[in-house]
Structure formats: structure tokens, C-alpha cells
N, CA, C and O atoms as a GROMACS GRO file, in nm:
protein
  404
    1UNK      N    1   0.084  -0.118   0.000
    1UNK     CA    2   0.000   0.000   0.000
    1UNK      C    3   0.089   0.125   0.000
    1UNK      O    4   0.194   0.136   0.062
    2UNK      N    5   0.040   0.205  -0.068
    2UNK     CA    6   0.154   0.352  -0.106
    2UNK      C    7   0.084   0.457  -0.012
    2UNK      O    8  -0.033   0.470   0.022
    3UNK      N    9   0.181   0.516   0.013
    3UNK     CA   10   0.137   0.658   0.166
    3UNK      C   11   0.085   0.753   0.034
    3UNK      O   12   0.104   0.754  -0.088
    4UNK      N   13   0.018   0.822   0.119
    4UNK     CA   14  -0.050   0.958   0.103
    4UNK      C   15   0.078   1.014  -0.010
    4UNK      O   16   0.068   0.995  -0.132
    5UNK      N   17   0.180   1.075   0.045
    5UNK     CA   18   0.309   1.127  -0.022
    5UNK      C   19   0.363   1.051  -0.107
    5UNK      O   20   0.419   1.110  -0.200
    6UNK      N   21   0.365   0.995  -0.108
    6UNK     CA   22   0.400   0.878  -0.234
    6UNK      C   23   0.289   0.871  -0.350
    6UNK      O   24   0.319   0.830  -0.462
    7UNK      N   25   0.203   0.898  -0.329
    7UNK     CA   26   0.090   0.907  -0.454
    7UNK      C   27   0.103   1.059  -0.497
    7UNK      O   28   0.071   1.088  -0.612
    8UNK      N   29   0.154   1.168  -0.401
    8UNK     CA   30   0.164   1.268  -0.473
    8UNK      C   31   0.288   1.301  -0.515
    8UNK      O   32   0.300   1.410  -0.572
    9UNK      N   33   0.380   1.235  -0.501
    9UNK     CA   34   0.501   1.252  -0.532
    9UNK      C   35   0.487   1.179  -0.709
    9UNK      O   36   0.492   1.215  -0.827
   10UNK      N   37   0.472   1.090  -0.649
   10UNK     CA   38   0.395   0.975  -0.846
   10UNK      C   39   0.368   1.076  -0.918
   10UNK      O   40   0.443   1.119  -1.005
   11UNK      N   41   0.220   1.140  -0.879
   11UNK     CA   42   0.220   1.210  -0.981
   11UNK      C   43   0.241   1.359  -0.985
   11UNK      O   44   0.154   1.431  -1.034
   12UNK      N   45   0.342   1.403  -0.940
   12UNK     CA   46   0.381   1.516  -0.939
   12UNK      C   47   0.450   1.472  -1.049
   12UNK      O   48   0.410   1.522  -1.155
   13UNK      N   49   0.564   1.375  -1.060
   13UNK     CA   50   0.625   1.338  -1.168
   13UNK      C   51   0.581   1.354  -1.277
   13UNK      O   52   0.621   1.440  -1.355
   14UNK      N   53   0.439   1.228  -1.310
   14UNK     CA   54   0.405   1.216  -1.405
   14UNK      C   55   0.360   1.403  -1.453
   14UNK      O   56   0.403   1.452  -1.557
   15UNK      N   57   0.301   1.457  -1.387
   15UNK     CA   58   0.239   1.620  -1.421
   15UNK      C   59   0.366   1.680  -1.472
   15UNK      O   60   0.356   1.771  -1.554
   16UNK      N   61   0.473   1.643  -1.438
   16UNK     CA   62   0.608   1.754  -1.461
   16UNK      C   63   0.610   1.755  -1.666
   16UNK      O   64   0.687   1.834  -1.721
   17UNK      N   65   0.560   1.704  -1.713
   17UNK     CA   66   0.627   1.714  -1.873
   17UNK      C   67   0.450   1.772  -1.963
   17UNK      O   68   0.427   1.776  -2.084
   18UNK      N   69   0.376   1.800  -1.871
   18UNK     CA   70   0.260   1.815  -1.890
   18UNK      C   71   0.261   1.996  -1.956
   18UNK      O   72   0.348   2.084  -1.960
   19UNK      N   73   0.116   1.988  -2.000
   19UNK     CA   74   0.113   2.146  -2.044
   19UNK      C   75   0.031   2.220  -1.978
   19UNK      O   76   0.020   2.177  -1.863
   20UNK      N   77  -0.031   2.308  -1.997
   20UNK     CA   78  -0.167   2.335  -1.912
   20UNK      C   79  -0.224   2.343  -2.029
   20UNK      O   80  -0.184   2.386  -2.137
   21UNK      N   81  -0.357   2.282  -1.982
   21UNK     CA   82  -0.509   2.259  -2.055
   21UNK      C   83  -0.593   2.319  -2.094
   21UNK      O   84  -0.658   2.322  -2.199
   22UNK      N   85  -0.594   2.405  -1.946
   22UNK     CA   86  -0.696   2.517  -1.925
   22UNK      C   87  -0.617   2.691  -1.912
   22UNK      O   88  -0.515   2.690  -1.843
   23UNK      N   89  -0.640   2.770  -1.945
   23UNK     CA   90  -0.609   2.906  -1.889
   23UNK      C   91  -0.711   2.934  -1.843
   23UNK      O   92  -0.815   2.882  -1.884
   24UNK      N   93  -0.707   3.036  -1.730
   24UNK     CA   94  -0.833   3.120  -1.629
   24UNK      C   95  -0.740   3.256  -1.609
   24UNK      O   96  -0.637   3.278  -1.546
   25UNK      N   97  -0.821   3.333  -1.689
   25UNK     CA   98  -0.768   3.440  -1.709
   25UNK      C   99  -0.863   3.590  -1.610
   25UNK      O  100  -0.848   3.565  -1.490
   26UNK      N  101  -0.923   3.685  -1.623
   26UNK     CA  102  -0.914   3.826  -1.533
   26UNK      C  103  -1.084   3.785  -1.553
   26UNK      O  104  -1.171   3.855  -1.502
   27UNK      N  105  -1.111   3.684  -1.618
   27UNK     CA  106  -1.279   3.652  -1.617
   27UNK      C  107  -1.314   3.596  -1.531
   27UNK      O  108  -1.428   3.607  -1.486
   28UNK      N  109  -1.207   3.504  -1.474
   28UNK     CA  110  -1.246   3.413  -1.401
   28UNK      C  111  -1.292   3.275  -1.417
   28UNK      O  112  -1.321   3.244  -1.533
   29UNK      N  113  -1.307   3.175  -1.317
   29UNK     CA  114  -1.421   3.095  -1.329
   29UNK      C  115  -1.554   3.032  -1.417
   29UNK      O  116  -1.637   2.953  -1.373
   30UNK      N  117  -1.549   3.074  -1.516
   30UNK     CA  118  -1.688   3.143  -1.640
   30UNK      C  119  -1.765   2.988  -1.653
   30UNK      O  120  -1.696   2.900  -1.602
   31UNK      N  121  -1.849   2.956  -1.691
   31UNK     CA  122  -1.904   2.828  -1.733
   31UNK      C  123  -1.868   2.796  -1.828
   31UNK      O  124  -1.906   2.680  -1.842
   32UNK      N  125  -1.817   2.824  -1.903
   32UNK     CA  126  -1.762   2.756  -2.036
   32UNK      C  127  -1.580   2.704  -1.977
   32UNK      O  128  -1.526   2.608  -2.032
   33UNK      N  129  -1.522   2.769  -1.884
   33UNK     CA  130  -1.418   2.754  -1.859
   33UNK      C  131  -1.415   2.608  -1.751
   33UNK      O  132  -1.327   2.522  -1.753
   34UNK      N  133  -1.512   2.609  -1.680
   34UNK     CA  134  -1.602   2.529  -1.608
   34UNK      C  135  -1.581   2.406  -1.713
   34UNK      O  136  -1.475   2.343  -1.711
   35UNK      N  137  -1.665   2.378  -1.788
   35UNK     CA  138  -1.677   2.290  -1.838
   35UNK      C  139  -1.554   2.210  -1.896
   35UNK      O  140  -1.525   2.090  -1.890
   36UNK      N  141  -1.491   2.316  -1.952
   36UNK     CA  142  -1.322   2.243  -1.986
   36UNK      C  143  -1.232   2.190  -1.933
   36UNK      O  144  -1.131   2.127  -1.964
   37UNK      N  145  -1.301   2.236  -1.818
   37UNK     CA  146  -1.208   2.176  -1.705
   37UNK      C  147  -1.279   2.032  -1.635
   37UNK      O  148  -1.207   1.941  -1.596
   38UNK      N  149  -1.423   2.025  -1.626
   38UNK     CA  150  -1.452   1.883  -1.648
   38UNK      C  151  -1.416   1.800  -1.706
   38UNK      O  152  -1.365   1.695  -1.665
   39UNK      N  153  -1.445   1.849  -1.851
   39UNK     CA  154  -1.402   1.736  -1.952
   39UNK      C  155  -1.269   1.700  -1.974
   39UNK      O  156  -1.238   1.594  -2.027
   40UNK      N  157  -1.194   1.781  -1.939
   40UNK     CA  158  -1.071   1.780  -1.902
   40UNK      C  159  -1.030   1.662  -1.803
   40UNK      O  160  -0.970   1.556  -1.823
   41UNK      N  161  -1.092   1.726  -1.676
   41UNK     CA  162  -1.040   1.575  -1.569
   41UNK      C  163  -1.075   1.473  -1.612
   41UNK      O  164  -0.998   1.378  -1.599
   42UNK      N  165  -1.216   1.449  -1.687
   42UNK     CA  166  -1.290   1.323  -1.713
   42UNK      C  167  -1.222   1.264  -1.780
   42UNK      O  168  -1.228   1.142  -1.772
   43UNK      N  169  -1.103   1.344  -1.902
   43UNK     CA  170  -1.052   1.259  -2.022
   43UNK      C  171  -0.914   1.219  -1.959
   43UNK      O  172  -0.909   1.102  -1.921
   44UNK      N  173  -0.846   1.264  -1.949
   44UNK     CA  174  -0.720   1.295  -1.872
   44UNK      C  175  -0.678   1.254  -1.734
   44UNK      O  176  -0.569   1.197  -1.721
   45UNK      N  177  -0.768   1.281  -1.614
   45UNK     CA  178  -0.735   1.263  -1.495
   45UNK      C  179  -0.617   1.346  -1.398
   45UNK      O  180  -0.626   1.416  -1.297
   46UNK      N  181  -0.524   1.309  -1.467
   46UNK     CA  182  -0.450   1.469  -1.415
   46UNK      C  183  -0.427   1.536  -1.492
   46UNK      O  184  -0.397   1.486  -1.601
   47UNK      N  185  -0.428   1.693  -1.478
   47UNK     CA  186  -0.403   1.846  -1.564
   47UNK      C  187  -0.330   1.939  -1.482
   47UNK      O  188  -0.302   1.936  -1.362
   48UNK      N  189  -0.300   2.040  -1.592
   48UNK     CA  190  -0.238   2.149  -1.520
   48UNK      C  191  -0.333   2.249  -1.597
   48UNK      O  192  -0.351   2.238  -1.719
   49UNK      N  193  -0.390   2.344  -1.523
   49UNK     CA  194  -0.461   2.457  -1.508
   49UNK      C  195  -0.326   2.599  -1.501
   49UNK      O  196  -0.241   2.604  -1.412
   50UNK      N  197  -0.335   2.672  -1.584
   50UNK     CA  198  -0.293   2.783  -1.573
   50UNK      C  199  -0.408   2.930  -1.564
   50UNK      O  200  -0.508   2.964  -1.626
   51UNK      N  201  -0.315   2.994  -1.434
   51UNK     CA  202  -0.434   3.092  -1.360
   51UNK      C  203  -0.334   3.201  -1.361
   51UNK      O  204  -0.232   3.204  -1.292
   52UNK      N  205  -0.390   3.329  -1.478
   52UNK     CA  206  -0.354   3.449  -1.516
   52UNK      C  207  -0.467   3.577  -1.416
   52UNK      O  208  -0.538   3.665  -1.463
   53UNK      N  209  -0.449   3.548  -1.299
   53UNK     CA  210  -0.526   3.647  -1.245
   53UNK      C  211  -0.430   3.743  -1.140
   53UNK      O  212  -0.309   3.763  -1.151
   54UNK      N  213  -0.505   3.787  -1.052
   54UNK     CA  214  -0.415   3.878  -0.959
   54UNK      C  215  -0.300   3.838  -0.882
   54UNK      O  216  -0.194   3.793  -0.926
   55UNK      N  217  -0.335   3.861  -0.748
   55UNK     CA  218  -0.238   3.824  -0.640
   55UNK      C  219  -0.217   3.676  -0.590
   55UNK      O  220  -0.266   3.586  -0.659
   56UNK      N  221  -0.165   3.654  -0.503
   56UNK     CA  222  -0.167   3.513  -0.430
   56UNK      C  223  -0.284   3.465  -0.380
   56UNK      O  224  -0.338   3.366  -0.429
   57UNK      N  225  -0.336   3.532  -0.276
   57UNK     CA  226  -0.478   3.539  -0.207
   57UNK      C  227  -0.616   3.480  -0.328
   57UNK      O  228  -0.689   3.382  -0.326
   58UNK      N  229  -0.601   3.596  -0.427
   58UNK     CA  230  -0.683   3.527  -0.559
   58UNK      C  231  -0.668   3.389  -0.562
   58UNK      O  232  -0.731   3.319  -0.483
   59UNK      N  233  -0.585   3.337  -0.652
   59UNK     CA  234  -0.505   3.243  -0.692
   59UNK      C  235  -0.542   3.109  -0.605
   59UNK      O  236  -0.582   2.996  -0.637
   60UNK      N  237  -0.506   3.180  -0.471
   60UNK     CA  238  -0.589   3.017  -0.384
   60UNK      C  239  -0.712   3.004  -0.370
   60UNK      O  240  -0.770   2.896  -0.367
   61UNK      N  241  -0.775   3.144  -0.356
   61UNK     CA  242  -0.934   3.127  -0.411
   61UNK      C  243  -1.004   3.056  -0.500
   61UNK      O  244  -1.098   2.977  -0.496
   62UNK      N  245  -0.919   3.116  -0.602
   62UNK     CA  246  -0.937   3.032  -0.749
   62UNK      C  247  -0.912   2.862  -0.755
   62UNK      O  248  -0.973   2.783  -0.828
   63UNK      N  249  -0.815   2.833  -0.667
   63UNK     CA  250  -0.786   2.716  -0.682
   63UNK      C  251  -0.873   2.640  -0.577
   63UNK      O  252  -0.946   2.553  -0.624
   64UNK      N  253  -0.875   2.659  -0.433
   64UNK     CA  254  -0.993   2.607  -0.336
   64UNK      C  255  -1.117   2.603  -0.431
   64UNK      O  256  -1.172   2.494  -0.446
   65UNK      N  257  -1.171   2.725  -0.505
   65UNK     CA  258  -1.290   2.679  -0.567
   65UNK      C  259  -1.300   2.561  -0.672
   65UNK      O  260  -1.387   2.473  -0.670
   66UNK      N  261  -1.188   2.574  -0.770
   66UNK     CA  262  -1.160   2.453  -0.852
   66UNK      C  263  -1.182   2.357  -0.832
   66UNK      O  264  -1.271   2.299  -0.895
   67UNK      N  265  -1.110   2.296  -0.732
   67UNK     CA  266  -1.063   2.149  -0.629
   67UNK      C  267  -1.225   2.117  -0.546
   67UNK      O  268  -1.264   2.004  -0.516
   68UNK      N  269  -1.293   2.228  -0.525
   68UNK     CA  270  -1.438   2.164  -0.441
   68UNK      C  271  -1.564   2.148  -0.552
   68UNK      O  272  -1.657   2.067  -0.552
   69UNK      N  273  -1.533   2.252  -0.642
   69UNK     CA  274  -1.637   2.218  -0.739
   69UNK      C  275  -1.600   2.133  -0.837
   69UNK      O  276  -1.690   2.110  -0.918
   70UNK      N  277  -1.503   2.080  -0.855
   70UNK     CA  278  -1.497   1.925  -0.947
   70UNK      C  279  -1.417   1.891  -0.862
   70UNK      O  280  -1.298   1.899  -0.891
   71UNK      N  281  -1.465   1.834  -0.703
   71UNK     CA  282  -1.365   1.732  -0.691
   71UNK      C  283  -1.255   1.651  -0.681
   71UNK      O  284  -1.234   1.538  -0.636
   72UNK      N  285  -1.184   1.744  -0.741
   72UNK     CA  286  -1.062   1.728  -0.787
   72UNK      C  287  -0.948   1.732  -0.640
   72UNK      O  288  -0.992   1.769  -0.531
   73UNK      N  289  -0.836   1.699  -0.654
   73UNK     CA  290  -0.752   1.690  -0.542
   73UNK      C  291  -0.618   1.813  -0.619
   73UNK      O  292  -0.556   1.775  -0.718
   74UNK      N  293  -0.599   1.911  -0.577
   74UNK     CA  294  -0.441   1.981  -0.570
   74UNK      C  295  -0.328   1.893  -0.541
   74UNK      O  296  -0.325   1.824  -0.439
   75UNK      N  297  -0.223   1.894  -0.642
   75UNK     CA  298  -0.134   1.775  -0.627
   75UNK      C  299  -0.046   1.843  -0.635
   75UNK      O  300   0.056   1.791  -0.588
   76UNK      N  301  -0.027   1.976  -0.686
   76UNK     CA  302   0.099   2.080  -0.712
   76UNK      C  303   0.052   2.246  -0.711
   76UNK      O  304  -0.052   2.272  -0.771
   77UNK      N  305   0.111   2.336  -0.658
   77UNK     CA  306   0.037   2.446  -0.719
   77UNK      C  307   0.238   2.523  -0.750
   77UNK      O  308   0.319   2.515  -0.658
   78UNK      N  309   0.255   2.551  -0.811
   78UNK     CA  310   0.411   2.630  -0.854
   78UNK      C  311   0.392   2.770  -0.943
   78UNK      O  312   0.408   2.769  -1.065
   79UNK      N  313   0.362   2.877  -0.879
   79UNK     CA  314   0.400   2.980  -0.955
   79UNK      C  315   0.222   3.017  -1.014
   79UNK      O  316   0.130   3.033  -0.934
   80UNK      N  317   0.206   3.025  -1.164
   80UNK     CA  318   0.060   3.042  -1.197
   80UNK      C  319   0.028   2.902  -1.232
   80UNK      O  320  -0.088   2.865  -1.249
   81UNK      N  321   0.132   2.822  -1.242
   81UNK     CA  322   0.038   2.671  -1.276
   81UNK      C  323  -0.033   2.581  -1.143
   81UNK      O  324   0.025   2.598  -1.036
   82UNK      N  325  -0.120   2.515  -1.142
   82UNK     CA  326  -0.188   2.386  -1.102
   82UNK      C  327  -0.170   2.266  -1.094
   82UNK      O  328  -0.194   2.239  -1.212
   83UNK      N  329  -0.147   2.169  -1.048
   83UNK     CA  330  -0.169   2.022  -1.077
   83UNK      C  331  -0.274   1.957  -1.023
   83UNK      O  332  -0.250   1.902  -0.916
   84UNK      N  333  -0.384   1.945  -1.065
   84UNK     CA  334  -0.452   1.868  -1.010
   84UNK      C  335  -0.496   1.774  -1.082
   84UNK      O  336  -0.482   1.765  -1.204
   85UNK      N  337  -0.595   1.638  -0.954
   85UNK     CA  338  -0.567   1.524  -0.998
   85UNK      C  339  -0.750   1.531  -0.963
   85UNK      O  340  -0.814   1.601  -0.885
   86UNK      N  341  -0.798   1.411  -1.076
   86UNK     CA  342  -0.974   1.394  -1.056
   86UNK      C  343  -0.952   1.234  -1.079
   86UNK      O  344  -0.871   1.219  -1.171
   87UNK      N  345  -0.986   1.134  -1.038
   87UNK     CA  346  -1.009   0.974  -1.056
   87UNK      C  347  -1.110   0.943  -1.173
   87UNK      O  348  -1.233   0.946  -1.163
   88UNK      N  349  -1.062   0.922  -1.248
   88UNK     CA  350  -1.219   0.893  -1.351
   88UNK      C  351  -1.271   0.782  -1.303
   88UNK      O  352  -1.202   0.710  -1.231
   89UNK      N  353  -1.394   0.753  -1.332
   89UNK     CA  354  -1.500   0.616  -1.296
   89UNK      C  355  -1.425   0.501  -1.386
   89UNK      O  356  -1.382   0.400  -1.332
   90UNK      N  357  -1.413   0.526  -1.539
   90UNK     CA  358  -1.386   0.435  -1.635
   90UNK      C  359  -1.279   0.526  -1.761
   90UNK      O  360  -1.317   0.566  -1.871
   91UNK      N  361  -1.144   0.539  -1.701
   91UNK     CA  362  -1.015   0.635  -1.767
   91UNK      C  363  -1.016   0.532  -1.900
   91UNK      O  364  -1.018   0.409  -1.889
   92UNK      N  365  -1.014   0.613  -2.047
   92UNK     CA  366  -0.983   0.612  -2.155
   92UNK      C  367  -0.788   0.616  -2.129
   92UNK      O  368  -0.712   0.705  -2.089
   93UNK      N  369  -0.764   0.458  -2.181
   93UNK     CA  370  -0.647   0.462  -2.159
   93UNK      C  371  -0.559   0.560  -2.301
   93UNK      O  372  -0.444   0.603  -2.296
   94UNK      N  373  -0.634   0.568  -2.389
   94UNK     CA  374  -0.596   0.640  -2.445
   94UNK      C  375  -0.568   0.843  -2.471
   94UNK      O  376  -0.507   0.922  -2.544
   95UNK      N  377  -0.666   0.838  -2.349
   95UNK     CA  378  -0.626   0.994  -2.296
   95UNK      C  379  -0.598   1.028  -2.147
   95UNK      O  380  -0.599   1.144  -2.107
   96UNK      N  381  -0.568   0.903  -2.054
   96UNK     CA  382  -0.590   0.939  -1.967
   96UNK      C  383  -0.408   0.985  -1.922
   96UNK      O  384  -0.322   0.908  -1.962
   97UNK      N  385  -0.378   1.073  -1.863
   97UNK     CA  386  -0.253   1.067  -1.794
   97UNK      C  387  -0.134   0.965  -1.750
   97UNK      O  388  -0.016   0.945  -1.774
   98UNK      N  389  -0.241   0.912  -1.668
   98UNK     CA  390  -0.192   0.791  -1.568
   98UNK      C  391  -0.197   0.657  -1.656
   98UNK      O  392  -0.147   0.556  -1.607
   99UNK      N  393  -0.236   0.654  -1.740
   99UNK     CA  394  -0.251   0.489  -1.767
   99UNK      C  395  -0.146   0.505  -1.881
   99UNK      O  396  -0.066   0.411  -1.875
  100UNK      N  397  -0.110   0.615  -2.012
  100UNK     CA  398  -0.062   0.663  -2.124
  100UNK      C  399   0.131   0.646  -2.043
  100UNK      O  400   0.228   0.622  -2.115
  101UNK      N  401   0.137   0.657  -1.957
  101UNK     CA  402   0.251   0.644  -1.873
  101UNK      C  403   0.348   0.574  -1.836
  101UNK      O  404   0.424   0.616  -1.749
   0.00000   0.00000   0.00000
């Protein structure tokens, strides 16, 4: 059985050669941005989110909201990028992160 840190260390790795998916730019949050970022975790499983907004304070706002409204787990946050991780029900090994690996 693998510790807590050891699963985020995994895929911190695997996230390191990654791009970001999504930008969230001075709009924010938007529903269409929303959605990309679903379909995003759903296809993929882990992403990197890039967040072009204000200060620090923002930024974790932005990201606490991310992580509770899909679920998703924060696996990295460095600078304006993201890593987060969502479990799919049934991962397309052909898009998913973790399985492509």
C-alpha cells in the first residue's frame, strides 16, 4: 500500500512534462471555462490549469474553488500553474494521464 506522499510525489512526476489545458484568465471561473475543465479531468485525470489572475490570495481562491467544485484533489500548485488530480470512474487509456505512462 503507497502513503498519502508517495501518490503525490507519483504524480507530481508524471504532471512535470505536462502542459496546461486550461487558462483562467481576469474573467475568471466562467461556465464555459467550467466545463473544460470537467471534460478535461474526465478525459485525462491529471491536468495542469494555468491561472492568469491577480495576487496570491486570488489564486488560492481560485484554486480552493476549482478542487471543491470538481472534486478534484491539488497535487501541485508552482507559480501560476496547477496540478490537479480527478479519478475517472472508467479512464480512456488512451487519454488518460496515468494509464498513457
Amino acid at each position: 500500500m503507497t502513503s498519502y506522499a508517495a501518490e503525490k510525489k507519483h504524480l507530481r512526476r508524471l504532471g512535470h512534462n505536462l502542459k496546461p489545458i486550461v487558462t483562467i484568465a481576469s474573467k475568471g471561473l466562467t461556465e464555459n471555462v467550467g466545463a473544460e475543465i470537467d471534460r478535461a479531468l474526465n478525459d485525462h485525470e491529471l491536468i495542469k490549469i494555468k491561472l492568469s489572475v491577480g495576487d496570491r490570495a486570488a489564486k488560492k481562491l481560485l484554486c480552493d474553488e476549482i478542487c471543491t467544485s470538481y472534486s478534484a484533489q491539488l497535487v501541485q500548485s508552482i507559480g501560476h500553474i496547477l496540478l490537479i488530480f480527478k479519478k475517472s470512474k472508467n479512464p480512456n487509456p488512451k487519454l488518460s494521464n496515468l494509464l498513457r505512462q
